[in-house]
N, C-alpha and C positions, 0 to 999 in steps of 0.2 A: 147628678151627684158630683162628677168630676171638675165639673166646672165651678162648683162650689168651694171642694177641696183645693183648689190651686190659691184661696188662701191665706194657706197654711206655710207655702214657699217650699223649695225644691229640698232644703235638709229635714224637713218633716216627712215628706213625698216620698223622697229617693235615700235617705241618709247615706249619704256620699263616703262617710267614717266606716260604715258599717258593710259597704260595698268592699273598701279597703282594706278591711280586715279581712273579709270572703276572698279576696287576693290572694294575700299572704301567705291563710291555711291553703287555698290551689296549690299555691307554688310553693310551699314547706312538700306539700303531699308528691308532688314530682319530682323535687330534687333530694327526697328523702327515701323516696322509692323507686327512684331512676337513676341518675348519675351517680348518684354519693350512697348509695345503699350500703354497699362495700364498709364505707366508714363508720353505718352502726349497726352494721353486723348483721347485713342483708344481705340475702343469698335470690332469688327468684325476685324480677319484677311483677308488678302484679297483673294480670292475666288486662284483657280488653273490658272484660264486663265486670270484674272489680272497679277497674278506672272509672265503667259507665255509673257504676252505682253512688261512690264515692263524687263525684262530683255533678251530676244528679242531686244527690244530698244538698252538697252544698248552694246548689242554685235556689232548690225549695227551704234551705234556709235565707236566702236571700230575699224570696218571693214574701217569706212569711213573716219575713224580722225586720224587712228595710225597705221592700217595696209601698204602696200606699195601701197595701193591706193591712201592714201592721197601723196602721195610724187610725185606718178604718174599725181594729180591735177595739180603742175607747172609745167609739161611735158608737158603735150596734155591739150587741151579745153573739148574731149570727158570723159575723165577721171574726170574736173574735173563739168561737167554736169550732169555725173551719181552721185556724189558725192553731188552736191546742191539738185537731184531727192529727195534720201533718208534722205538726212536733214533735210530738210523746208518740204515735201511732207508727209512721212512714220515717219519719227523718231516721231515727238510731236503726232503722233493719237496714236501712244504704250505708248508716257508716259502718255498722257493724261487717256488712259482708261485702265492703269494697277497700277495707285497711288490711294490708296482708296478715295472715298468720305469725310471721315473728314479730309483725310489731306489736300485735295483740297479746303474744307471750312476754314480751320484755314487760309489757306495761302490767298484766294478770298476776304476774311473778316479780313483780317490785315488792321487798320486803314489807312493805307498811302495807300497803296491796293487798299481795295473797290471803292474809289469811282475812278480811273482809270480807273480800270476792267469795272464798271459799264457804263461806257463811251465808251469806245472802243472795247467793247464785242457786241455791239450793228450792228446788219448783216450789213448794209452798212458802217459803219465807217471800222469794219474788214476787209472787202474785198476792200474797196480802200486804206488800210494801206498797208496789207500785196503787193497785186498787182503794187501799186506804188513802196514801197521799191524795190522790185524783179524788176522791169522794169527797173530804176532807175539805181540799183545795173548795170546793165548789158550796160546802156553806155560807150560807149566806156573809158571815160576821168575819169570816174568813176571808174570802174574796173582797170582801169590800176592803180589811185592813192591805193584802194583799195590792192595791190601786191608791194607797195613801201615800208610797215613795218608793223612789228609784230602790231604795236598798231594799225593801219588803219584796220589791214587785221581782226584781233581778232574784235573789237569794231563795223564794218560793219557789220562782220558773227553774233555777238550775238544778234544786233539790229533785222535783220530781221528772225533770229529764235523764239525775241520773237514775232513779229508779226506770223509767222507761227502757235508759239503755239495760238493766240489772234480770227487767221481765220480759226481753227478750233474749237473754244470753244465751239462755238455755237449749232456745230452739234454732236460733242461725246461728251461732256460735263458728268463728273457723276451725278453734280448738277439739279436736277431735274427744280428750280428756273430759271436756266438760258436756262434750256428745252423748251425753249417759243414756237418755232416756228413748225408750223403743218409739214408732211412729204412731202405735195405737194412745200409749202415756203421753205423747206431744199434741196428738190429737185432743187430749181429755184435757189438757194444759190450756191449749187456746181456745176448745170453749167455756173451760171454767174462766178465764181473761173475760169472754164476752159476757157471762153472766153478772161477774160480778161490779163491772163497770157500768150493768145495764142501772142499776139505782140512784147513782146521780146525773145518767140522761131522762131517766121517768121525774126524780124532781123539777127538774128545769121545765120538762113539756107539759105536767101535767099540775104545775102551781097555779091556782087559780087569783094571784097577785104577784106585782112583779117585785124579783126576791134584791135587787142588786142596784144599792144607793148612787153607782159608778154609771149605772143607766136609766136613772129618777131622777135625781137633785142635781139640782145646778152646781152649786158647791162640788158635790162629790164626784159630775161628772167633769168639771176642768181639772178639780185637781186630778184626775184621770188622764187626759187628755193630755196634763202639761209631764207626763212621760215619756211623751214621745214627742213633743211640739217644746221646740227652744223657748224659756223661758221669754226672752227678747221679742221674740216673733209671735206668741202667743199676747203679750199687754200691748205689741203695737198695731195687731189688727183691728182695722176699723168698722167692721163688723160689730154690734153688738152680738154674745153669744150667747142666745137664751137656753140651748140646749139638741140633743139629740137628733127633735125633730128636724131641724133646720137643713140635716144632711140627707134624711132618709124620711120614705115616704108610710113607712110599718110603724105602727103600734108599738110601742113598748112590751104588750104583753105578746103582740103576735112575734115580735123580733125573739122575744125570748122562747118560745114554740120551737118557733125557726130554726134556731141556734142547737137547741135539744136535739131534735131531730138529725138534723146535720151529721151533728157528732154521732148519732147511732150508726145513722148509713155509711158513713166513713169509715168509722169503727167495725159494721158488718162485712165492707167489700174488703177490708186489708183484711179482719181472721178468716176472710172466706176464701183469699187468692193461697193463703199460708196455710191452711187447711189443706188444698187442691194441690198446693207444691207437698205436702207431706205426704199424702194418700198417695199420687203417683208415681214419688221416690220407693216408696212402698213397695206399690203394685208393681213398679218396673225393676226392684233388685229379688222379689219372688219371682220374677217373672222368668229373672236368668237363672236362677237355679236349676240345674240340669238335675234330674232322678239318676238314681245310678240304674246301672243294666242290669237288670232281672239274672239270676243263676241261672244257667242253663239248665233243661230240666232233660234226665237221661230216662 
C-alpha cells in the first residue's frame, strides 16, 4: 500500500503546514508555561508527566492529522476509525491533564466561558452531548455530507472534539471545583460513556450493506479524498483513480466491520485503563485512612 500512496506526494503524506503548526502549539506550550509564565500569571511549572502528556498529545495529533494516516482516513473506514479512536477518546485526556491548572482556570472562568462550561460540564448534559454528536456524526446522510467540503468536514470534527474535550472534564479535570463527583458516580459515568457509544459501533459492524457513499462511489470517494490531497496534485496524477480498492486489499464491507470494531476496542481499552485509574485512587485514599484508637476500656 505504501508504495502505492507515494502518489499522492509528500504534502498529502506528511503535510508539512500542519507539522508547523504542531510546532508552534510546542513551543507556545513552553514558553507560556516555562520562561514567560510569570507574565500571564503563572505560578508553578508544570510537573514532568504533565509535559509527558501534553506533548504526547500533540505528537498523536500529528500521527492522526498529518501523518499518511490521515490521508489513509478517505481510503478505508478502518483507517479512519482508528483515527476518530485517538481524537475524541486519547487526545483531549493528554491535553486536558498535561495544561496546568491556572491555565485551565483563566480559560473555564473567561466571562463568555463560565457559565457554558458551567452548564454542559454537568455529567448528564456531557455524556448525552458528546454520545449524540458521535451517534449522529455516524449516520449515514450525515457522514456522507460531512466529506462533501473542507468547511463541513473541519466545522463537524471541531464540534464534537469540543464535546469530547466537555465528556471528559468531569473526570480528569485539574480543577478540583469541578472534581465533584465521588469514584463510585465516575465509575458509573464511564460506563454509561461505554454503553451509550456502543450503538453506533453495533451499526457500522453489524450493517449488512455498505452505509457510506465516501467509501462506494467514485464521485464521492475523490471528492473525499480531495480533502486532504492538494487539488493540483490530485488532477495531475497519472494514475487513473478508480477507487478505494486500488489502495487496499479488504472489502468494502469487511473494511467497514474492521473500522466498527476498531473503534469498540479502543473505545474498551481507554474506559478500562480510566476505570483502573479511578478504582485504585479509590482503593489507595481508603486505604490511608487510619481508624481512630479504640477508648481505652477501665
Amino acid at each position: 500500500m505504501w508504495l502505492e500512496l507515494q502518489i499522492f506526494g509528500l504534502r498529502a503524506l506528511w503535510s508539512p503546514y500542519f507539522l508547523t503548526y504542531i510546532i508552534i502549539l510546542a513551543l507556545l506550550y513552553f514558553l507560556i508555561t516555562g520562561p514567560y509564565r510569570h507574565k500571564f500569571g503563572g505560578t508553578e511549572k508544570p510537573s514532568g508527566r504533565q509535559q509527558i502528556y501534553f506533548y504526547l498529545g500533540l505528537f498523536l495529533l500529528y500521527v492522526i492529522k498529518g501523518s499518511p494516516i490521515d490521508l489513509l482516513t478517505h481510503i478505508t473506514l478502518t483507517a479512519h476509525m482508528i483515527q476518530m479512536a485517538i481524537y475524541y477518546l486519547v487526545f483531549p485526556i493528554l491535553i486536558i491533564k498535561g495544561i496546568p491548572a491556572w491555565i485551565w482556570r483563566k480559560v473555564v472562568y473567561a466571562p463568555v466561558i463560565k457559565p457554558i462550561v458551567k452548564v454542559l460540564t454537568k455529567p448528564i448534559v456531557s455524556l448525552l452531548l458528546f454520545n449524540s454528536l458521535f451517534s449522529i456524526y455516524h449516520i449515514p446522510a450525515i457522514f456522507n455530507f460531512s466529506k462533501s467540503s473542507l468547511i463541513a468536514h473541519s466545522s463537524i470534527s471541531i464540534i464534537i472534539l469540543i464535546a469530547a474535550f466537555i465528556v471528559w472534564w468531569p473526570i480528569v479535570s485539574p480543577l478540583k471545583e469541578f472534581d465533584t463527583m465521588s469514584p463510585v458516580l465516575k465509575m458509573g459515568y464511564i460506563l454509561a460513556n461505554g454503553v451509550l457509544i456502543t450503538p453506533a459501533c453495533a451499526l457500522i459492524i453489524f450493517a449488512d450493506q455498505p452505509l457510506y457513499a465516501a467509501y462506494t462511489q467514485d464521485g464521492a470517494w475523490l471528492q473525499a479524498l480531495a480533502l486532504c490531497v492538494p487539488g493540483d496534485v490530485l488532477t495531475g496524477i497519472a494514475v487513473p483513480l478508480s477507487g478505494p480498492e486500488m489502495f487496499t486489499s479488504l472489502s468494502t464491507m469487511y473494511d467497514q466491520q474492521l473500522g466498527g470494531i476498531i473503534m469498540k476496542v479502543v473505545q474498551e481499552i481507554t474506559y478500562g485503563i480510566l476505570l483502573a485509574s479511578v478504582f485504585f485512587k479509590w482503593v489507595n485514599k481508603e486505604g490511608q485512612k487510619v481508624d481512630p484508637v479504640p477508648a481505652e476500656i477501665n
